[in-house]
The first five atom37 places (N, CA, C, CB, O) and aatype in JSON, in Angstrom:
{
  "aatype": [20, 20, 20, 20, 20, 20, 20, 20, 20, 20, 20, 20, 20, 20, 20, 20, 20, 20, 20, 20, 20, 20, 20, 20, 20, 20, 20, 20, 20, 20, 20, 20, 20, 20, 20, 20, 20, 20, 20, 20, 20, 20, 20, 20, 20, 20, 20, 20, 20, 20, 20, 20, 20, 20, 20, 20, 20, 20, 20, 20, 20, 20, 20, 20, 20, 20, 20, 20, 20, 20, 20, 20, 20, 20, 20, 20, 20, 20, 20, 20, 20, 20, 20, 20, 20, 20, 20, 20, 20, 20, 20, 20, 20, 20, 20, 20, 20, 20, 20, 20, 20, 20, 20, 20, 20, 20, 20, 20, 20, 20, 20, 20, 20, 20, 20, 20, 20, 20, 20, 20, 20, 20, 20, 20, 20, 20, 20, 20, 20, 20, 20, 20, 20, 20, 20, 20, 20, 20, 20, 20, 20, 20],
  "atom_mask": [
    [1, 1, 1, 1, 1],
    [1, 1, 1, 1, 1],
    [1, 1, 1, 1, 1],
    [1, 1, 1, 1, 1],
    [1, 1, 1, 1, 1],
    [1, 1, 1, 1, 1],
    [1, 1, 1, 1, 1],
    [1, 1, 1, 1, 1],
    [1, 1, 1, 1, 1],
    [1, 1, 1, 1, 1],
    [1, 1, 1, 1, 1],
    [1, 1, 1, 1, 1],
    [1, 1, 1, 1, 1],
    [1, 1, 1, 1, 1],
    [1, 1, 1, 1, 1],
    [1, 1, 1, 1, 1],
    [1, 1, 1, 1, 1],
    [1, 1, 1, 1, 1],
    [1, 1, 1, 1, 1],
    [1, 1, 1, 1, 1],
    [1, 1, 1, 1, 1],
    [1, 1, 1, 1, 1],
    [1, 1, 1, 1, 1],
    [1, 1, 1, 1, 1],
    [1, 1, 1, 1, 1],
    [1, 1, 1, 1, 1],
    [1, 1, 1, 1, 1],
    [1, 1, 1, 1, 1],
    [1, 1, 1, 1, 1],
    [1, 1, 1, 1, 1],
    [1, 1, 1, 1, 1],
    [1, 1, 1, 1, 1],
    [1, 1, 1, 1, 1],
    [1, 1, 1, 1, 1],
    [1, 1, 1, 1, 1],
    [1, 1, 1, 1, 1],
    [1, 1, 1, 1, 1],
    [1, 1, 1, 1, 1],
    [1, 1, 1, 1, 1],
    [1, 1, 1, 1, 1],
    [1, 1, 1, 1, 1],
    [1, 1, 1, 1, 1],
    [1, 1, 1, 1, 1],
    [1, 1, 1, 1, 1],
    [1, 1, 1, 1, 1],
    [1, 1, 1, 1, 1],
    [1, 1, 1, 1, 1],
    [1, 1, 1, 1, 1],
    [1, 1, 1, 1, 1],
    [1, 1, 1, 1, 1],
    [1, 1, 1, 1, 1],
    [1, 1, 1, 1, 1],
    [1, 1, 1, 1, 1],
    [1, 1, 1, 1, 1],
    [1, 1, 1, 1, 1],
    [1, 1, 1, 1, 1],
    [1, 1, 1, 1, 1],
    [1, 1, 1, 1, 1],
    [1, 1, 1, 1, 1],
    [1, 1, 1, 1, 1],
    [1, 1, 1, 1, 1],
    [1, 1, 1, 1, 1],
    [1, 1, 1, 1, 1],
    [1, 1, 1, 1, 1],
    [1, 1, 1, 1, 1],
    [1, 1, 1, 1, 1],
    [1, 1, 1, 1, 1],
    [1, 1, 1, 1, 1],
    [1, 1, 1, 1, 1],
    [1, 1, 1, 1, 1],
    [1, 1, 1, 1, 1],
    [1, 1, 1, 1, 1],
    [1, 1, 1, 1, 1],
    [1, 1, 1, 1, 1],
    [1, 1, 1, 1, 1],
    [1, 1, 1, 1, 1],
    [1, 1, 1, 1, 1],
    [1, 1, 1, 1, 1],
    [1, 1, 1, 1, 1],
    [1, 1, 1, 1, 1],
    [1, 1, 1, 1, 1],
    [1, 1, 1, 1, 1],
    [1, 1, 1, 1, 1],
    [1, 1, 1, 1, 1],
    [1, 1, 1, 1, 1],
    [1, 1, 1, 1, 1],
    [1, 1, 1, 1, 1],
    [1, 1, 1, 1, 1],
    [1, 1, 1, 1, 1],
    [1, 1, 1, 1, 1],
    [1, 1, 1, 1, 1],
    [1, 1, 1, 1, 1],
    [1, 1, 1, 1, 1],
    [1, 1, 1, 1, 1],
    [1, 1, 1, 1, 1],
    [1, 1, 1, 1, 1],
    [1, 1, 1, 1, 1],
    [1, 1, 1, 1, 1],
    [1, 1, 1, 1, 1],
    [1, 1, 1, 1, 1],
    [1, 1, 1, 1, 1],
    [1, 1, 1, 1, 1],
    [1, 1, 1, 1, 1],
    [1, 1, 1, 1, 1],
    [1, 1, 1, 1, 1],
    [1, 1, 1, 1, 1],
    [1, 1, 1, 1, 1],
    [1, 1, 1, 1, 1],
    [1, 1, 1, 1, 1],
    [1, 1, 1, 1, 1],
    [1, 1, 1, 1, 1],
    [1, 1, 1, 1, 1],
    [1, 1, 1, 1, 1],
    [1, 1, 1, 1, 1],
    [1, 1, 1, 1, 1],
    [1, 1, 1, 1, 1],
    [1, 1, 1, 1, 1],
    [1, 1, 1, 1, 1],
    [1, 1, 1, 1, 1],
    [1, 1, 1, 1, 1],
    [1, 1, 1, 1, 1],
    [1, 1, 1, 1, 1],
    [1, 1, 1, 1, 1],
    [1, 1, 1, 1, 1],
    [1, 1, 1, 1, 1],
    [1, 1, 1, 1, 1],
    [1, 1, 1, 1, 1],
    [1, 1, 1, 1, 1],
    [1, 1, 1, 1, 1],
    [1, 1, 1, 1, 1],
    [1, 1, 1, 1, 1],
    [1, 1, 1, 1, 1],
    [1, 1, 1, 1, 1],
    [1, 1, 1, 1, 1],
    [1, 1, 1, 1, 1],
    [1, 1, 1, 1, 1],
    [1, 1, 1, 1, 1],
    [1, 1, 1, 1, 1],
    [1, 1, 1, 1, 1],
    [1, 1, 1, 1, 1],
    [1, 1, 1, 1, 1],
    [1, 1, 1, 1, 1]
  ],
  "atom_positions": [
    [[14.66, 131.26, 56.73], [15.71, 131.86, 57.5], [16.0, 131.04, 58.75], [15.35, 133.3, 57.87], [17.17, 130.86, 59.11]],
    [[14.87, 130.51, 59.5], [14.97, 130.05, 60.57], [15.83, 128.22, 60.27], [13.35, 130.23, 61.22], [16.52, 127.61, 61.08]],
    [[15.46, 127.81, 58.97], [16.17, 126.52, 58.85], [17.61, 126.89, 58.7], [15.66, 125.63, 57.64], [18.27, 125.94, 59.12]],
    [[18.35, 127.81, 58.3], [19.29, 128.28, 57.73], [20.42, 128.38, 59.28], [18.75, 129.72, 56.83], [21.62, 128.17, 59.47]],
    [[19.43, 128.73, 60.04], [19.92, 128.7, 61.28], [20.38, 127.09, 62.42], [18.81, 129.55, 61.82], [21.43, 126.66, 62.88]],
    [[19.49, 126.82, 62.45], [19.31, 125.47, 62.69], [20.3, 124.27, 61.85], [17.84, 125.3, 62.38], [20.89, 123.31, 62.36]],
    [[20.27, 124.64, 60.57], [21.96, 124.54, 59.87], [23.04, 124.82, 60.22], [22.23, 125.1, 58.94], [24.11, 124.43, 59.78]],
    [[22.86, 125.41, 60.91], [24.53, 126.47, 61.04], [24.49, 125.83, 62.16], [24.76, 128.51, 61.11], [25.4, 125.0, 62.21]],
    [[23.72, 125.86, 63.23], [23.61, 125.23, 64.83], [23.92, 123.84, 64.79], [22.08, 125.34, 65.55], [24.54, 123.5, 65.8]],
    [[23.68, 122.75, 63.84], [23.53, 121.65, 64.02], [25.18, 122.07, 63.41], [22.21, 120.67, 63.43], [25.91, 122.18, 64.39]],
    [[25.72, 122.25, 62.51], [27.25, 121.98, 61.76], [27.75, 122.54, 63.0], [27.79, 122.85, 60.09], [28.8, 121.93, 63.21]],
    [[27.53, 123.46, 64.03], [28.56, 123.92, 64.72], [28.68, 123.21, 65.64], [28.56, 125.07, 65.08], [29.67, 123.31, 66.37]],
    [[27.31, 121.95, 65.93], [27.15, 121.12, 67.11], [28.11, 120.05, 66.4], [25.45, 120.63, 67.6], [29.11, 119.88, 67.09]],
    [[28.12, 119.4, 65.43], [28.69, 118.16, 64.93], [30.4, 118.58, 64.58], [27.71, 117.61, 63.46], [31.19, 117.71, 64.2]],
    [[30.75, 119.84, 64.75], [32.11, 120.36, 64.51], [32.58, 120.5, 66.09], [32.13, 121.9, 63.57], [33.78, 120.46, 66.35]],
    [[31.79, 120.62, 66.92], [31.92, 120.38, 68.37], [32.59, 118.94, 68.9], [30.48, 120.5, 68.91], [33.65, 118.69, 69.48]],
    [[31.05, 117.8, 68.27], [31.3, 116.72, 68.55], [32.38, 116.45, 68.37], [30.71, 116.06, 68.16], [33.12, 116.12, 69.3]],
    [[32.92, 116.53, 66.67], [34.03, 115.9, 65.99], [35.19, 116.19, 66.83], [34.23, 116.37, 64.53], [36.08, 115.35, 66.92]],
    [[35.27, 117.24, 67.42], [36.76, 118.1, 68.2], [36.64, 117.43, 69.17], [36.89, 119.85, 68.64], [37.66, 117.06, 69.73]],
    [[35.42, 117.08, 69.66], [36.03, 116.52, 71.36], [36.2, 115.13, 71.45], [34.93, 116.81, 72.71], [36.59, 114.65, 72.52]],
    [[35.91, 114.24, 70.23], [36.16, 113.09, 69.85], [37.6, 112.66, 69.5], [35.39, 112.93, 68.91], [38.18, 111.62, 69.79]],
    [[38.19, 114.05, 68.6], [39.38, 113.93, 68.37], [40.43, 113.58, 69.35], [39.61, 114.88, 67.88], [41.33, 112.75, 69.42]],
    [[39.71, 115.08, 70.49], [41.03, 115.38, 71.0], [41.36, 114.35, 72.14], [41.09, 116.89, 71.52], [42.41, 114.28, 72.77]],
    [[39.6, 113.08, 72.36], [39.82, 112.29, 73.15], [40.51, 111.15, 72.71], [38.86, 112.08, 73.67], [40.82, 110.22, 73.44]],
    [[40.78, 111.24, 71.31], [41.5, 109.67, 70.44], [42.9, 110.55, 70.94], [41.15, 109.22, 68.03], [43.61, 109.83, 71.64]],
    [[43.3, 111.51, 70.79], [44.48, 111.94, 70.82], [45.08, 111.5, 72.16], [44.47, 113.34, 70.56], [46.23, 111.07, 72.28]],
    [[44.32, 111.63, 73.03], [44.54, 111.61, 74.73], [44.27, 109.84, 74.6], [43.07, 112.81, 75.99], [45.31, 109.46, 75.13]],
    [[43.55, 108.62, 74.24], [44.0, 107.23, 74.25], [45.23, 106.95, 73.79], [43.21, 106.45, 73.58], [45.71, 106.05, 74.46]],
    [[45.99, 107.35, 72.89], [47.33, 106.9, 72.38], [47.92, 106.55, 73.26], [48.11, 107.69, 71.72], [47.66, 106.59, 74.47]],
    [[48.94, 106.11, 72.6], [50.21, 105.33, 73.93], [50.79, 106.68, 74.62], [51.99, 104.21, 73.04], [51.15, 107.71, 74.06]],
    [[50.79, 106.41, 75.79], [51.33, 107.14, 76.71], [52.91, 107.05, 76.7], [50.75, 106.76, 77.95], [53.5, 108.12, 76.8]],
    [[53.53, 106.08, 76.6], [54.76, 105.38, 76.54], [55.41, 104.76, 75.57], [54.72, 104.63, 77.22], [54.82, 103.69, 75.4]],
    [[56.57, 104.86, 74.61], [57.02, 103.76, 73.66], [57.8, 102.56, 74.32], [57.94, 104.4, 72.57], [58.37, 102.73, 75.4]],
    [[57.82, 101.9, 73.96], [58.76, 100.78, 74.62], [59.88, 100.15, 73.63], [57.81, 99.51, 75.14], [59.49, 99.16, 73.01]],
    [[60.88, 100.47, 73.44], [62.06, 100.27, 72.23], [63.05, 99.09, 72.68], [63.08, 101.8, 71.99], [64.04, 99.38, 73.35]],
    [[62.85, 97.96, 72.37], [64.06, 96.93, 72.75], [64.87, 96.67, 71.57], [63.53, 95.46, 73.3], [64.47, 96.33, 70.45]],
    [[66.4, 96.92, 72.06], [67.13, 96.79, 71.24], [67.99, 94.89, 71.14], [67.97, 98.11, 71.58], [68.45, 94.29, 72.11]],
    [[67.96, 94.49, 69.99], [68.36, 93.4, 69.79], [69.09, 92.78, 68.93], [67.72, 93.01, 69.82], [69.68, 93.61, 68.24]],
    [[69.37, 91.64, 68.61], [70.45, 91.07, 67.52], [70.33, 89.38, 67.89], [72.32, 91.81, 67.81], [69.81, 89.0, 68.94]],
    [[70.92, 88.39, 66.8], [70.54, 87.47, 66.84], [72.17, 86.78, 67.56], [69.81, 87.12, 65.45], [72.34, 85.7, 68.12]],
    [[73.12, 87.83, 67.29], [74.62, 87.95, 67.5], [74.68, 88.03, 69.01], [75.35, 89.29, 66.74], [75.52, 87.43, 69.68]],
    [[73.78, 88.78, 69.48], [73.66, 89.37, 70.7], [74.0, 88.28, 72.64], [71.95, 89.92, 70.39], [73.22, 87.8, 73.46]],
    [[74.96, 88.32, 72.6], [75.1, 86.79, 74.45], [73.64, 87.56, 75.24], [77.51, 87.15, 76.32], [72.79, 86.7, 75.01]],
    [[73.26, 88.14, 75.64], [72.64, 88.79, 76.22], [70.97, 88.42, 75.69], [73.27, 90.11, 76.07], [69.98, 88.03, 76.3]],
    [[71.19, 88.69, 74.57], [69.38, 88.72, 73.83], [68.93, 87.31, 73.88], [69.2, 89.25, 71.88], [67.81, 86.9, 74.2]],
    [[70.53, 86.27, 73.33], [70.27, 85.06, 73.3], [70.05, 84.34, 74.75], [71.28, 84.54, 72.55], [69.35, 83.32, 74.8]],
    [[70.67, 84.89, 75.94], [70.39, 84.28, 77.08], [68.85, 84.73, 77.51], [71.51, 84.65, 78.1], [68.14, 83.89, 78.07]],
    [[68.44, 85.82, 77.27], [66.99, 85.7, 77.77], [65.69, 86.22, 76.86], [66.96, 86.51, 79.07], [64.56, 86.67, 77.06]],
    [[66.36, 85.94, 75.97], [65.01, 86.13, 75.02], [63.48, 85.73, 75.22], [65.25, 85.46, 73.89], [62.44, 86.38, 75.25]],
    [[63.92, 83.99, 75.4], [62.88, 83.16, 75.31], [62.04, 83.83, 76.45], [63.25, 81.6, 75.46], [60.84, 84.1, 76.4]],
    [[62.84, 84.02, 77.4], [61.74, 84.44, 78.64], [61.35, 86.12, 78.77], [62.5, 83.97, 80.25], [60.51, 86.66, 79.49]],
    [[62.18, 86.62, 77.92], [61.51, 87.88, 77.49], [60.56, 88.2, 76.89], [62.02, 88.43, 77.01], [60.02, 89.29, 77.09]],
    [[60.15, 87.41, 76.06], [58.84, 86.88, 74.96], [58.02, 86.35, 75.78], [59.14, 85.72, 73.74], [56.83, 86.64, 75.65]],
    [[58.36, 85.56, 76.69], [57.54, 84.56, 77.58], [56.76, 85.55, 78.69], [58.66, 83.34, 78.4], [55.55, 85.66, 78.89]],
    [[57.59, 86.04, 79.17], [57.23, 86.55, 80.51], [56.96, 88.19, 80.38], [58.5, 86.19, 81.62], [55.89, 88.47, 80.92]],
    [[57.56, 89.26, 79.87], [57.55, 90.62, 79.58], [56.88, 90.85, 78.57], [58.68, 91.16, 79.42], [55.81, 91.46, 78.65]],
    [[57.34, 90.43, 77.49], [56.21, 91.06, 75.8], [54.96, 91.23, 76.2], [55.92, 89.82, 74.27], [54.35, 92.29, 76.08]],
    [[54.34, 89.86, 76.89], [52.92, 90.04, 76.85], [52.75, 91.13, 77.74], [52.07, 88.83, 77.24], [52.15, 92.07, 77.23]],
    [[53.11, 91.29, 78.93], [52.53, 92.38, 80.23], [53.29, 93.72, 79.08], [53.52, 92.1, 82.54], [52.94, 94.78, 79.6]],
    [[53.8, 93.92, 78.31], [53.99, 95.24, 78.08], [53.01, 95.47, 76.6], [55.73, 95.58, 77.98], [52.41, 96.49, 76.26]],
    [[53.1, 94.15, 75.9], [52.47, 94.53, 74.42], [50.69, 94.96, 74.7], [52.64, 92.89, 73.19], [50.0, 95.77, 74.09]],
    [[50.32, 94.03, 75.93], [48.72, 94.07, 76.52], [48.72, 95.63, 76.91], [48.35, 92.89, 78.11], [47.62, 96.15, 76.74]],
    [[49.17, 96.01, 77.13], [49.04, 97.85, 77.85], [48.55, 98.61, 76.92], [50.54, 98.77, 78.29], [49.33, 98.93, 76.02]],
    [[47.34, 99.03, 76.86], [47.19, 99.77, 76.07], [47.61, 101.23, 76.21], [46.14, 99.59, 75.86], [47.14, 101.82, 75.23]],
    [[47.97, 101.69, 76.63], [48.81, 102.93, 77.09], [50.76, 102.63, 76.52], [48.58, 103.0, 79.2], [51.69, 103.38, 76.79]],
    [[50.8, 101.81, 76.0], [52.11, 101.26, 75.29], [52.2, 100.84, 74.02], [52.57, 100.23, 75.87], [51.22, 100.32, 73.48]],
    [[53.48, 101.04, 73.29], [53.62, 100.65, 71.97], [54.9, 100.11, 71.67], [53.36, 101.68, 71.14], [55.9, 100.72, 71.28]],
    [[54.81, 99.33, 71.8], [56.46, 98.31, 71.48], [56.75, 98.05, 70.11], [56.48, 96.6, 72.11], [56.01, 97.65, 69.21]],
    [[57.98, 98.36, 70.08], [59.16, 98.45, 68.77], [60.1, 98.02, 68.58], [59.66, 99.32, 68.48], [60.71, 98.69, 69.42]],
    [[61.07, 97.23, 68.02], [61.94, 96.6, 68.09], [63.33, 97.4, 67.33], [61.45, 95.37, 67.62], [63.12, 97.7, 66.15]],
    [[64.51, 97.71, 67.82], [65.68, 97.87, 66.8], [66.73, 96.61, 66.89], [66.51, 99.33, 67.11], [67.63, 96.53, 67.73]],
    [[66.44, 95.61, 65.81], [67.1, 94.63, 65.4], [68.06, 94.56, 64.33], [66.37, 93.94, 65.23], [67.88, 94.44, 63.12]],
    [[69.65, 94.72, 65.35], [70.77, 94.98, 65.11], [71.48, 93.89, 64.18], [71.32, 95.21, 66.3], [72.69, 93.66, 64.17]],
    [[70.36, 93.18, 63.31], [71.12, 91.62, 63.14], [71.94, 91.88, 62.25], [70.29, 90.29, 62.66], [73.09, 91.92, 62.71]],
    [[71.86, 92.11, 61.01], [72.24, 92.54, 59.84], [71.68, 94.07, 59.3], [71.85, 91.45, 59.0], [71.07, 94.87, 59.99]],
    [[72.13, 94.28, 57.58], [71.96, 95.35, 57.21], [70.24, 95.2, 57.34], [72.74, 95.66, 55.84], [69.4, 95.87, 57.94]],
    [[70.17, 94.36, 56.75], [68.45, 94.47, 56.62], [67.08, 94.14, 57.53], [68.19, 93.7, 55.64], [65.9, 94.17, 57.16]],
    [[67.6, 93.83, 58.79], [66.94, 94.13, 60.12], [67.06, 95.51, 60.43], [67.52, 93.35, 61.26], [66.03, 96.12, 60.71]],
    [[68.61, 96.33, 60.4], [68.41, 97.99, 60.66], [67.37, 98.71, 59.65], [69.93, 98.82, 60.45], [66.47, 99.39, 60.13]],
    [[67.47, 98.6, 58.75], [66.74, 99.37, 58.17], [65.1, 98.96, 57.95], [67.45, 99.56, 57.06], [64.36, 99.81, 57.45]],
    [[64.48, 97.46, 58.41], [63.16, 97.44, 59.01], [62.87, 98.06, 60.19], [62.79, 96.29, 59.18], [61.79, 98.61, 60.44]],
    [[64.01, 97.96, 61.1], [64.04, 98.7, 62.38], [63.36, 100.31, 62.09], [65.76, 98.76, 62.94], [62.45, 100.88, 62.69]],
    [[64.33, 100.85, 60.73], [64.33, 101.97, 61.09], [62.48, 102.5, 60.64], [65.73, 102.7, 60.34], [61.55, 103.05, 61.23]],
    [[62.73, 101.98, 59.4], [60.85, 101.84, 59.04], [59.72, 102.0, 60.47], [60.47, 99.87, 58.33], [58.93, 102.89, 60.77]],
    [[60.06, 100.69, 61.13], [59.33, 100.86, 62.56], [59.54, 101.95, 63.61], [59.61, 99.75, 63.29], [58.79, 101.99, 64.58]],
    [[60.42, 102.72, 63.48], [60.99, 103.7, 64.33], [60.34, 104.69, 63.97], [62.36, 103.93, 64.31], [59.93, 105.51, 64.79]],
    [[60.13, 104.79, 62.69], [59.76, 106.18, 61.97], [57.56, 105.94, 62.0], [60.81, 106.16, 59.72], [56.6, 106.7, 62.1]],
    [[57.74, 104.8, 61.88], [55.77, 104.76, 62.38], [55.42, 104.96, 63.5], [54.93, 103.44, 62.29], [54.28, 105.02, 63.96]],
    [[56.81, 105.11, 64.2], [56.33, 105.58, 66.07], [56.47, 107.0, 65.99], [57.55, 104.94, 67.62], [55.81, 107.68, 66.78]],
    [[57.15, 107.51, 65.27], [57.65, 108.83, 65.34], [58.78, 108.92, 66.76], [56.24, 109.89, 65.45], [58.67, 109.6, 67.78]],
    [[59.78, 108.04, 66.42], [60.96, 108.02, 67.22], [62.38, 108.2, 66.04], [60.94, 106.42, 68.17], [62.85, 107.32, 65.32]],
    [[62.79, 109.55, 66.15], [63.64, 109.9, 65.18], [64.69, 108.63, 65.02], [64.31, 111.29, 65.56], [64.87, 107.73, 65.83]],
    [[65.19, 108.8, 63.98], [66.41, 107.96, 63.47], [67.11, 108.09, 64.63], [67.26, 108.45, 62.12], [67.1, 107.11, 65.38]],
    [[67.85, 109.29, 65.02], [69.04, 109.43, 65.66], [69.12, 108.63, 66.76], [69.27, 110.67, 65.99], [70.21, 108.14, 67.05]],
    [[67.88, 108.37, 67.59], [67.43, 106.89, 68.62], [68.5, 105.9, 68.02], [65.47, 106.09, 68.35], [68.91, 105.33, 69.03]],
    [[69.0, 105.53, 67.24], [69.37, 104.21, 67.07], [70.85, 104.33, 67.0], [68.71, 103.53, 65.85], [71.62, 103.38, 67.14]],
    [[71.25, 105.76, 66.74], [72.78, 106.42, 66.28], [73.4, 106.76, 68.15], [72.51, 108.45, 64.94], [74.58, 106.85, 68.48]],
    [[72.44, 106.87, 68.9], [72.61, 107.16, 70.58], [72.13, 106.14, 71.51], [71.79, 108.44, 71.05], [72.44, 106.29, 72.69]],
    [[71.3, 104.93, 71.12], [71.51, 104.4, 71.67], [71.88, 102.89, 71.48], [70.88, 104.77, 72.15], [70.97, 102.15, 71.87]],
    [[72.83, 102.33, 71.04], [73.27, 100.88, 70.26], [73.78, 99.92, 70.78], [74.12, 100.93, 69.36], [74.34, 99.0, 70.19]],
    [[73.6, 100.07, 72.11], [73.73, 98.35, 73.15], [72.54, 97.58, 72.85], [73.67, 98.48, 75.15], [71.42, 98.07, 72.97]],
    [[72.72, 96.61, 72.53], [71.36, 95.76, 72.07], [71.12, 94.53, 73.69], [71.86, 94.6, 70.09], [71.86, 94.12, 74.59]],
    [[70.06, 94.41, 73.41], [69.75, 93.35, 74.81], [69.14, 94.6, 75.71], [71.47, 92.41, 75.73], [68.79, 94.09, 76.77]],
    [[68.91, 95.77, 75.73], [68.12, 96.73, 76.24], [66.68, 97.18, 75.91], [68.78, 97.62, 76.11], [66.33, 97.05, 74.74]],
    [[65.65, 97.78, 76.96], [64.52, 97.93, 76.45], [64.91, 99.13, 77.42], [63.24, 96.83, 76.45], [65.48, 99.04, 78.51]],
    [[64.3, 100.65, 76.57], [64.35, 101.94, 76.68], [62.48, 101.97, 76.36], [65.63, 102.76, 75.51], [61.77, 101.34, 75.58]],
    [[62.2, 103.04, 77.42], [61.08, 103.41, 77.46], [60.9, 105.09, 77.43], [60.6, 102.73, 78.54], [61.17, 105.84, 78.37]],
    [[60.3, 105.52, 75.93], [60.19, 106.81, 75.8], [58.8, 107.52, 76.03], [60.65, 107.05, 74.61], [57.68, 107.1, 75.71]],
    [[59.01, 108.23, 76.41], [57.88, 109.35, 76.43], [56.74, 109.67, 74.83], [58.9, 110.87, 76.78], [56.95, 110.4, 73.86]],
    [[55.77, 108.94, 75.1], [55.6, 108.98, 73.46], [55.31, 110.48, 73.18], [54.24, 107.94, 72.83], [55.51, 110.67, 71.98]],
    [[54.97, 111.5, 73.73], [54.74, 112.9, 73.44], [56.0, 113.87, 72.91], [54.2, 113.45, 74.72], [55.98, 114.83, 72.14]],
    [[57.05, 113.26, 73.59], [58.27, 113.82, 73.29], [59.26, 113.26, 72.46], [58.8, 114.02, 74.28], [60.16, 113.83, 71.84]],
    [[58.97, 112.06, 72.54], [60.19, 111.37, 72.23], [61.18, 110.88, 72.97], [60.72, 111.94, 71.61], [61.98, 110.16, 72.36]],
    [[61.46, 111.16, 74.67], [62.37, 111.74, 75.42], [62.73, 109.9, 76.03], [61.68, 113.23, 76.61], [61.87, 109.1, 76.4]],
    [[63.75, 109.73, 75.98], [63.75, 108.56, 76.81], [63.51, 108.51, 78.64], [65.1, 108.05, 76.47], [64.44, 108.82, 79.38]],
    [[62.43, 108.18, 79.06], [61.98, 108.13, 80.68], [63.11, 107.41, 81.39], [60.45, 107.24, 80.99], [63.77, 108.01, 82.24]],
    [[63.36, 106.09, 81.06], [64.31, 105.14, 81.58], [64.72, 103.95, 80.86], [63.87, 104.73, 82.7], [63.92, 103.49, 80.05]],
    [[65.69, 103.44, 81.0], [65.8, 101.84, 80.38], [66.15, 100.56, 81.29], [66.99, 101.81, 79.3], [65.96, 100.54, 82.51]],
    [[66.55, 99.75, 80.72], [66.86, 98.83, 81.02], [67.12, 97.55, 80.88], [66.61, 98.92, 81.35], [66.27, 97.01, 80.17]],
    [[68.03, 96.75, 81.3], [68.52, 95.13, 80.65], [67.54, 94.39, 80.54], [69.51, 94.22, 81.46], [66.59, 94.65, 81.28]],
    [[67.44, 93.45, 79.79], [66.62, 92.38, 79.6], [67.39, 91.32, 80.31], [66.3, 92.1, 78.13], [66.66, 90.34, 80.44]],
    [[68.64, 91.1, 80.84], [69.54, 90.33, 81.39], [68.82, 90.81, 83.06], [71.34, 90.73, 80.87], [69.01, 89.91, 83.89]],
    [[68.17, 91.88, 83.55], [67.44, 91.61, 84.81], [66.36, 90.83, 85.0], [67.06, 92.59, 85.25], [65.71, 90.49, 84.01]],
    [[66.01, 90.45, 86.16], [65.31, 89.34, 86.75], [63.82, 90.48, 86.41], [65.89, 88.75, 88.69], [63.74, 91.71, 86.44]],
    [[62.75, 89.35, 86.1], [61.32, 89.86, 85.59], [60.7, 90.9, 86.33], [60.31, 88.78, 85.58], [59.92, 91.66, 85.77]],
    [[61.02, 91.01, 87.76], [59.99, 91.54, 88.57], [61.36, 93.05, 88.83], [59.3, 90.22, 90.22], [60.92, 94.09, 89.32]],
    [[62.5, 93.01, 88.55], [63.21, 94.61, 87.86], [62.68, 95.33, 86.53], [64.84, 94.36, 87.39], [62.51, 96.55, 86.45]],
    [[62.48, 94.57, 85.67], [62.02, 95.1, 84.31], [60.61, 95.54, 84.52], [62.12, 93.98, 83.11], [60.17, 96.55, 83.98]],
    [[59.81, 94.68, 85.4], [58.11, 94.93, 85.88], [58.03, 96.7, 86.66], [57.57, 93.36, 87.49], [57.29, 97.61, 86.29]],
    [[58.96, 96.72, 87.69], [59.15, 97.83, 88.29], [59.78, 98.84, 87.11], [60.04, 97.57, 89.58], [59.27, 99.96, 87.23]],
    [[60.31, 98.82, 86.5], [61.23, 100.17, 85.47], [59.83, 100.17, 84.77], [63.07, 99.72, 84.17], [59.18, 101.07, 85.29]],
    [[59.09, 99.53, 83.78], [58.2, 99.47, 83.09], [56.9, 100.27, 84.18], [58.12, 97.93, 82.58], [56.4, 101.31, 83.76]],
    [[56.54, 99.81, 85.27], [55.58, 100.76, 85.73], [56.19, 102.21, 86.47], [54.67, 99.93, 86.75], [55.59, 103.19, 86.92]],
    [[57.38, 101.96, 86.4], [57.64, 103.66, 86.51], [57.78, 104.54, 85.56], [58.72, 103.99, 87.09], [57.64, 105.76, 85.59]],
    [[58.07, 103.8, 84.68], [58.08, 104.79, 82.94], [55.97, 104.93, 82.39], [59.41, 103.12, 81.03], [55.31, 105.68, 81.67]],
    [[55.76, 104.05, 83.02], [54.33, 104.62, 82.85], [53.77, 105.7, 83.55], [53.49, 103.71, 83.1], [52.88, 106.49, 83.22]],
    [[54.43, 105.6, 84.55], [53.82, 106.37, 86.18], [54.42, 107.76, 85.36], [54.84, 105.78, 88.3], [53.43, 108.38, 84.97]],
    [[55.23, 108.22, 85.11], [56.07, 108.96, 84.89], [56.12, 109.81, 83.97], [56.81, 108.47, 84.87], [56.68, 110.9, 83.96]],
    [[55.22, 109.03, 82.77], [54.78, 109.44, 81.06], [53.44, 110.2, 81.87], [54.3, 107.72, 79.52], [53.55, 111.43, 81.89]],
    [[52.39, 109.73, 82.45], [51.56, 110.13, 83.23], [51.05, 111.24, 83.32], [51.85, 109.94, 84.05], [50.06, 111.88, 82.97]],
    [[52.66, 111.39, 84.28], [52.72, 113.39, 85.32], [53.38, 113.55, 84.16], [53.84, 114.0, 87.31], [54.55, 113.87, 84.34]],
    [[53.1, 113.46, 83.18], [54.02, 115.11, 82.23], [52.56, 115.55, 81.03], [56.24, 114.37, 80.69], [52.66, 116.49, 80.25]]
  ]
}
């Protein structure tokens, strides 16, 4: 009787563990999505790409509190990889039907979905640095 117990105690201890393990993987996820919209068509994407890759990707892709996604407006068959990637973030379709200026990076709330703020990739590095740590600051307090 007494092992029977000690059974039940240990499953209710390791059903403990498991929950507070969970709910702490749940609480590491990205705090923030980061969605840049693009095209190969694009005056804008093409003027600062290189240094968007260069200088921004890394400080935003390194965050672990972030998850960057691309909607690449090039053709039919960039939208619909886009949309594939949209849907592994759990950022509804309709994101792409509301927001379709390309050369922009929109930063959502990853809990909601909600867009925090955006902004040009045509701004100077240390504007995009500031919007990017306020959409973190911001995902944060909610």
């Amino acid at each position: 009787m007494l092992s029977q117990f000690k059974k039940l105690g240990l499953a209710i201890f390791n059903c403990a563990i498991i929950g507070a393990f969970s709910a702490q993987a749940q609480n590491d996820g990205p705090k923030v999505i980061a969605v840049l919209t693009k095209a190969s068509w694009c005056p804008v994407c093409q003027a600062n790409g290189p240094r968007f890759k260069k200088d921004i990707m890394p400080m935003v892709m390194s965050n672990k509190d972030v998850k960057m996604v691309a909607i690449d407006r090039t053709n039919a068959k960039t939208i619909e990889a886009s949309k594939e990637m949209l849907g592994k973030v759990g950022v509804p379709l309709s994101f792409m039907d509301t927001h379709e200026a390309t050369g922009m990076l929109y930063f959502l709330n990853a809990a909601n979905k909600k867009v925090i703020t955006s902004v040009s990739v045509a701004n100077p590095n240390m504007q995009i640095e500031m919007v990017f740590k306020k959409a973190l600051q911001l995902a944060s307090e909610d």
